[in-house]
N, C-alpha and C positions, 0 to 999 in steps of 0.2 A: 471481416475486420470490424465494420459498423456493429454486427450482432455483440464482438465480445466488447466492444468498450462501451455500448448501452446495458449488457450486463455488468461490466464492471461498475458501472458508474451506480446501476441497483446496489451493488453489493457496498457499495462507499457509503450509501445514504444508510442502509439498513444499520450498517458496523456503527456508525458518527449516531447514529440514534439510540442504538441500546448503550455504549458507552456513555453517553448522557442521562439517560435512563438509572445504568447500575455504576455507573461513576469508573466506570473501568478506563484503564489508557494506562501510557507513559508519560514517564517523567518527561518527556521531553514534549511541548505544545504542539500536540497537533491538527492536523487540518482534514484529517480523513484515517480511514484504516482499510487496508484492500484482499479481499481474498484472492490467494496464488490461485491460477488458474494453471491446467495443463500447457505446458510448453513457454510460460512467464518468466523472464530474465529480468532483471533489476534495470534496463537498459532499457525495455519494452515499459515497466511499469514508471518510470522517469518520465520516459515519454510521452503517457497516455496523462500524468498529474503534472508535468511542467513544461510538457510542448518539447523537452531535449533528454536526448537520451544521457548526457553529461553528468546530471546530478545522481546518477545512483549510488553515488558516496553518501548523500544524506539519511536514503533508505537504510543504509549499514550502521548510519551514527543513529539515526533512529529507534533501531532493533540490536540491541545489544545480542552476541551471541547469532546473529543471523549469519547460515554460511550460504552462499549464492550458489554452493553447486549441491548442496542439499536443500534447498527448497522443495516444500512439501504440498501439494493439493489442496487447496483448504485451507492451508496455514493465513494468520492473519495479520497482517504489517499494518504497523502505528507506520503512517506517509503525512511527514511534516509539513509545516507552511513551506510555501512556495518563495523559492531564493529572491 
């Protein structure tokens, strides 16, 4: 568990840098961008950016078009501020 959310936490800094870099993001402000990891439910990655698994409504109003049971490897979510 430690290994993947110190990986995750790499891949938030990497994402929030070139997004700054090449200007890329959503319209909506955000606070980070997280690569889907195998086995990642919107409930898990709530969890790991807000301490609760509750908020994975925002990840959805985040990501237009995101569907939760298609989530893809790799894929990469604009993860707003924190409620």
């Amino acid at each position: 568990m430690f290994k993947q959310l110190k990986k995750a936490a790499i891949m938030v800094t990497l994402f929030s840098l070139c997004a700054v870099v090449f200007g890329v993001g959503s319209p909506v402000q955000a606070a980070g961008y997280y690569s889907v990891q195998p086995g990642d439910t919107l409930a898990d990655i709530s969890t790991i950016f807000y301490g609760a698994p509750e908020h994975w409504r925002l990840l959805i109003t985040a990501n237009p078009g995101l569907d939760p049971a298609q989530m893809t490897v790799g894929s990469v979510l604009t993860i707003p501020p924190k409620p």
